[in-house]
VMD Tcl script that builds the backbone (N, CA, C; Angstrom):
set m [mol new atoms 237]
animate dup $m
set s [atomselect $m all]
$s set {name element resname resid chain x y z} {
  {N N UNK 1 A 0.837 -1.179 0.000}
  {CA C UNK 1 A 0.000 0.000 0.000}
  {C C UNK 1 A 0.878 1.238 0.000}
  {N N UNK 2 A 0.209 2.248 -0.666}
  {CA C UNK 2 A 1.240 3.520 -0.537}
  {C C UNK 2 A 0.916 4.253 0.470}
  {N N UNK 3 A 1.820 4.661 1.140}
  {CA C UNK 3 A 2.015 5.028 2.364}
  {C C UNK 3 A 1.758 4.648 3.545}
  {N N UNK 4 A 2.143 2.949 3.236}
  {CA C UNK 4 A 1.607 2.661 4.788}
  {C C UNK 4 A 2.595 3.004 5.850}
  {N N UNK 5 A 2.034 2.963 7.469}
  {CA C UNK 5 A 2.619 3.360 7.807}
  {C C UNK 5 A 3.330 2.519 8.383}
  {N N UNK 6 A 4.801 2.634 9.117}
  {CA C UNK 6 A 5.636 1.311 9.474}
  {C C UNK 6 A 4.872 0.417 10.636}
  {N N UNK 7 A 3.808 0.722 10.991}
  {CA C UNK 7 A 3.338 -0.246 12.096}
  {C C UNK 7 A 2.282 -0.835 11.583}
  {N N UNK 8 A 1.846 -0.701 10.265}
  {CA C UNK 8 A 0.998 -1.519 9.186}
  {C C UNK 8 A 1.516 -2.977 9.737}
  {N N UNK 9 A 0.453 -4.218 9.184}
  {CA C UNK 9 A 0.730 -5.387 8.973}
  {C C UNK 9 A 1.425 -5.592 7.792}
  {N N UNK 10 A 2.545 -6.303 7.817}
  {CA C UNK 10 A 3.150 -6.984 6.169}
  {C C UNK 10 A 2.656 -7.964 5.456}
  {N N UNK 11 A 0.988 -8.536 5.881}
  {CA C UNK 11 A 0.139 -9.059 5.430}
  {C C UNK 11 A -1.225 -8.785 5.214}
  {N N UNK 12 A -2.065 -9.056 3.927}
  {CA C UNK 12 A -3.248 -8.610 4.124}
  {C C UNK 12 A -3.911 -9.475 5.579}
  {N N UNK 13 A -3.524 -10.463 5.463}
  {CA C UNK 13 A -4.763 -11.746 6.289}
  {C C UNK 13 A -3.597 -12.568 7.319}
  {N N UNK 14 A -4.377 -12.839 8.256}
  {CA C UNK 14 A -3.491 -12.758 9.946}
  {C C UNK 14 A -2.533 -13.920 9.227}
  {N N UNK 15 A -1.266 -13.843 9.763}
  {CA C UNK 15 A -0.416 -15.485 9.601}
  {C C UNK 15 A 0.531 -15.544 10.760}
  {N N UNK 16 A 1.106 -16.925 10.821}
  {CA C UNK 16 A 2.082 -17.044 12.045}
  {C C UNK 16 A 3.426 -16.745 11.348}
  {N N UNK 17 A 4.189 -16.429 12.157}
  {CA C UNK 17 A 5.227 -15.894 11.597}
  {C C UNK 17 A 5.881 -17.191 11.610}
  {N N UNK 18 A 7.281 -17.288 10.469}
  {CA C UNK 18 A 8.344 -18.347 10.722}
  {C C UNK 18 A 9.938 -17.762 10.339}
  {N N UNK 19 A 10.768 -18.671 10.869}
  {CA C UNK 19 A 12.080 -18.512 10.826}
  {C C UNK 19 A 12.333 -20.295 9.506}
  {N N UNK 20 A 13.142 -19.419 9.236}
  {CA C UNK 20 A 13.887 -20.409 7.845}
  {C C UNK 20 A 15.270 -20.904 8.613}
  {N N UNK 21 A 15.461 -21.799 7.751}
  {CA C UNK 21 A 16.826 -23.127 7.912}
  {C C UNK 21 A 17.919 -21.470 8.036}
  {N N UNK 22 A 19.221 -22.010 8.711}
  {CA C UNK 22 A 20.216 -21.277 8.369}
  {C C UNK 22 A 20.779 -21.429 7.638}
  {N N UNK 23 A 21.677 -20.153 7.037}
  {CA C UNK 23 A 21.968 -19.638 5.343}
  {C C UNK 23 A 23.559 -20.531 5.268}
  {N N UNK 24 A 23.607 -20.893 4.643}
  {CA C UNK 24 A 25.045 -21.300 4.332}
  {C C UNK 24 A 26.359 -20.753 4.170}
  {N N UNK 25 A 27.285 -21.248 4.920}
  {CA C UNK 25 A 28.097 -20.269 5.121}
  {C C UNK 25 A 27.978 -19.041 5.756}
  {N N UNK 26 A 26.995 -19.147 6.758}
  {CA C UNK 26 A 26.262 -17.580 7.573}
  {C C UNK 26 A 25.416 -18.097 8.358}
  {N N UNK 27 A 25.217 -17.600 9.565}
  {CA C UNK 27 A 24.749 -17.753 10.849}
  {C C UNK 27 A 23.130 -17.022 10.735}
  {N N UNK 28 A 22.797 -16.783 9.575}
  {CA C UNK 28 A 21.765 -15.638 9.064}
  {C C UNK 28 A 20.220 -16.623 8.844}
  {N N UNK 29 A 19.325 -16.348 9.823}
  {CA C UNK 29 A 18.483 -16.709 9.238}
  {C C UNK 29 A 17.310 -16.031 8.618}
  {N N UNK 30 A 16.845 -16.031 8.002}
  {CA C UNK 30 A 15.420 -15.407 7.346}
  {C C UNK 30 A 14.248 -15.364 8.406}
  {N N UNK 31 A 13.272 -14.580 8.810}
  {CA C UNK 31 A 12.142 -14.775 9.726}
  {C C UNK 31 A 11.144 -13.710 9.175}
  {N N UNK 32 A 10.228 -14.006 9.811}
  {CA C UNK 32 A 8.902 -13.483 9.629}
  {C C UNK 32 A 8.509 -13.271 10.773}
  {N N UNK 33 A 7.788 -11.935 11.423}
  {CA C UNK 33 A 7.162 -11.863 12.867}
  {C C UNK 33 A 5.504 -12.969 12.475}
  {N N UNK 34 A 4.902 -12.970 13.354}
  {CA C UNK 34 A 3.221 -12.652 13.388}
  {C C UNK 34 A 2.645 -11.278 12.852}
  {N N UNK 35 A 1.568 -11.757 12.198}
  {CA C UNK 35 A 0.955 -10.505 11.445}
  {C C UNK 35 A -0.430 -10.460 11.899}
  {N N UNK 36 A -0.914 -9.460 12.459}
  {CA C UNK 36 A -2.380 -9.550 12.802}
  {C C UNK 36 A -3.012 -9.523 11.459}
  {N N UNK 37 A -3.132 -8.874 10.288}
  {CA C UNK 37 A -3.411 -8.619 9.302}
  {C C UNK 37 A -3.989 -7.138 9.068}
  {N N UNK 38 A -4.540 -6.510 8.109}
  {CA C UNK 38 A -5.013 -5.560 7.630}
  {C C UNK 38 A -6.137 -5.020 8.474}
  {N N UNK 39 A -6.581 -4.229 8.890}
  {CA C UNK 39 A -7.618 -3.358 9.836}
  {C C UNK 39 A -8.261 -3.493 9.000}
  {N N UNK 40 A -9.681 -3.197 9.536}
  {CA C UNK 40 A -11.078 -2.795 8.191}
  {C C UNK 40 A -10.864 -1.969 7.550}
  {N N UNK 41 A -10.316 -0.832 7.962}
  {CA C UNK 41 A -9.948 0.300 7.013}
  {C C UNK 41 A -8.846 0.197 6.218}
  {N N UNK 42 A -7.999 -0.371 6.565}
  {CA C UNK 42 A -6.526 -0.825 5.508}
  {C C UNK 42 A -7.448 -1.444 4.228}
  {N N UNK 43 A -8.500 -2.765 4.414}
  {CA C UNK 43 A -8.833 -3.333 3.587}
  {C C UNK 43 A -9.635 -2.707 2.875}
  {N N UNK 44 A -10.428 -1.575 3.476}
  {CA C UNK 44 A -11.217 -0.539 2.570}
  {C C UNK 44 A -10.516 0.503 2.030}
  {N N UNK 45 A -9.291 0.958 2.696}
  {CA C UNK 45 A -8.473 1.573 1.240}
  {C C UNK 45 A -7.698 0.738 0.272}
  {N N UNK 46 A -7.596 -0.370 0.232}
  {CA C UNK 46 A -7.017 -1.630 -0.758}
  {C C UNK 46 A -8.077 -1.536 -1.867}
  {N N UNK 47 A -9.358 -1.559 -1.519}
  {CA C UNK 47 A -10.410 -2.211 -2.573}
  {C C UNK 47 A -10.460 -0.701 -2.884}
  {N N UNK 48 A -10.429 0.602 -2.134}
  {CA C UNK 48 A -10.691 1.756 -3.253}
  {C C UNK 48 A -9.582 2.067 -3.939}
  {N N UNK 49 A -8.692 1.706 -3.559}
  {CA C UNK 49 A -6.757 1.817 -5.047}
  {C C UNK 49 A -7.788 0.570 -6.031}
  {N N UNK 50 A -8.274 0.377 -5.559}
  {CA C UNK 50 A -8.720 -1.506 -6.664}
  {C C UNK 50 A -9.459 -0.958 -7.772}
  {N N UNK 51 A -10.594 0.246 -7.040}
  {CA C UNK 51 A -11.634 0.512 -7.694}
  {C C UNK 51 A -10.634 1.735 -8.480}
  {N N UNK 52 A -10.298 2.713 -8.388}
  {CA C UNK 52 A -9.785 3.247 -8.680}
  {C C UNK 52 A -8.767 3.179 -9.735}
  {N N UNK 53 A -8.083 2.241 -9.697}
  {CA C UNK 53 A -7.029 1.392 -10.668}
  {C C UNK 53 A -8.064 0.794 -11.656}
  {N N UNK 54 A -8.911 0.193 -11.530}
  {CA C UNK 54 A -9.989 -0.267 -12.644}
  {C C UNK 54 A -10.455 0.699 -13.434}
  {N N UNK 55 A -11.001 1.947 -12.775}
  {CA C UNK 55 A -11.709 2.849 -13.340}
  {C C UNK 55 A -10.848 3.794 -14.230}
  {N N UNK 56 A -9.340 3.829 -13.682}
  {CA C UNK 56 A -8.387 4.982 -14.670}
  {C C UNK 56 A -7.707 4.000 -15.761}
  {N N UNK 57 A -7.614 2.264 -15.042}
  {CA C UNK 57 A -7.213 1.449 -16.762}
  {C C UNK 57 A -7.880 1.289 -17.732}
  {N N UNK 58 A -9.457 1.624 -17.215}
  {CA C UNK 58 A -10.804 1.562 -18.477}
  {C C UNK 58 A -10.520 2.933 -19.276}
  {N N UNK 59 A -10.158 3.859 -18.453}
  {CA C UNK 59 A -10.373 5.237 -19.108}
  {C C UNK 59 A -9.066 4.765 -20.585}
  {N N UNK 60 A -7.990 4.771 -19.780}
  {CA C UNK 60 A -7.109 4.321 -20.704}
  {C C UNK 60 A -7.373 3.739 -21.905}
  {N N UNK 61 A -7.732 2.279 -21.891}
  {CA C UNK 61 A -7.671 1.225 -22.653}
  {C C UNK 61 A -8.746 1.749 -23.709}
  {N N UNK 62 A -9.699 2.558 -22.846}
  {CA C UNK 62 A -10.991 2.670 -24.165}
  {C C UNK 62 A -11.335 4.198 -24.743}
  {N N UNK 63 A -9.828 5.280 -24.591}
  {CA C UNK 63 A -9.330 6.274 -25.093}
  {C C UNK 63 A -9.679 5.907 -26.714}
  {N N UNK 64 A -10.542 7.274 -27.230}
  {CA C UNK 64 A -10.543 7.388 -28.777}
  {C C UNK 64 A -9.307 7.424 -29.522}
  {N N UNK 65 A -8.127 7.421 -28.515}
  {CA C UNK 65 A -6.695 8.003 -29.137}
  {C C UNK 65 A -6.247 6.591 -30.198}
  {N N UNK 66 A -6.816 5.759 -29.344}
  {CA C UNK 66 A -6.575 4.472 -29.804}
  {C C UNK 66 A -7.395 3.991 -30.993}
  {N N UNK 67 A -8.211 4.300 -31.605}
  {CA C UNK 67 A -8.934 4.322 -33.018}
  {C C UNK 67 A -8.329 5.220 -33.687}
  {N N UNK 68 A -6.980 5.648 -33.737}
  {CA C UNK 68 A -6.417 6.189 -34.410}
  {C C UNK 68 A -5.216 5.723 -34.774}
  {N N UNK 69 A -5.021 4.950 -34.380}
  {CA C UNK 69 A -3.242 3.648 -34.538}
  {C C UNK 69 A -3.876 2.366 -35.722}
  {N N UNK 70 A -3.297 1.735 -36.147}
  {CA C UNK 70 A -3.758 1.109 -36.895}
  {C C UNK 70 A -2.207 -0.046 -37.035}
  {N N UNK 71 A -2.733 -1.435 -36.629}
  {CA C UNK 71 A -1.813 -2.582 -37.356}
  {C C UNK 71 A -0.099 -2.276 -36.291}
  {N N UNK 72 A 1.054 -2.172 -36.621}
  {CA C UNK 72 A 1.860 -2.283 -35.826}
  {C C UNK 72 A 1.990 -0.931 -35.117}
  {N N UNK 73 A 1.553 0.130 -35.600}
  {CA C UNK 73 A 1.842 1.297 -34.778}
  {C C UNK 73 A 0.855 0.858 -33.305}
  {N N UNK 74 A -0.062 0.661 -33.332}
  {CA C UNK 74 A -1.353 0.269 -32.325}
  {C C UNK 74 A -0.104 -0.488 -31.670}
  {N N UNK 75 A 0.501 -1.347 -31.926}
  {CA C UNK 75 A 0.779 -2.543 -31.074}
  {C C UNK 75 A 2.345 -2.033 -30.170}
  {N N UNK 76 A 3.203 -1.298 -31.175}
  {CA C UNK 76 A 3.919 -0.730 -30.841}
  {C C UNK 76 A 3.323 0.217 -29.675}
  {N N UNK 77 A 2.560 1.209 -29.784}
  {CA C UNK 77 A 1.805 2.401 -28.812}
  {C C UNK 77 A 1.426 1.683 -27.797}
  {N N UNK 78 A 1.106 0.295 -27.481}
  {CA C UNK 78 A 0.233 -0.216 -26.395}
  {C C UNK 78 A 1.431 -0.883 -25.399}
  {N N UNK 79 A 2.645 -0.755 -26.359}
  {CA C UNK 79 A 4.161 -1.481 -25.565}
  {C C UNK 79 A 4.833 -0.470 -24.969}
}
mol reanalyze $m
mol bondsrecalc $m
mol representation Tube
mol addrep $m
């Protein structure tokens, strides 16, 4: 999410945290805390970036600009 803040969960949905095998050649292991998960409101600003992201890729995709490309330029313009 953009701008979450550092005491956000690093998961949408609760999980147990784990620790991984140690690294080779290194005393280093990988871990994960516990995550309560996302607040109601975290998850209701997720689904409005959702809605939002849907509504400005439609605007995009179904721009008149684009009935104006034709064959590889179209395909080129959409890359």
């Amino acid at each position: 999410m953009l701008g979450r803040p550092c005491h956000a969960a690093d998961r949408a949905w609760p999980g147990e945290g784990w620790e991984g095998d140690k690294q080779l050649h290194s005393g280093y292991r990988t871990s994960k805390p516990d995550s309560p998960g996302y607040t109601d409101e975290q998850h209701q600003q997720v689904a409005a970036y959702r809605s939002q992201l849907l509504e400005l890729g439609t605007q995009v995709m179904t721009h008149p600009y684009w009935e104006t490309l034709k064959g590889n330029d179209l395909y080129t313009a959409r890359m």
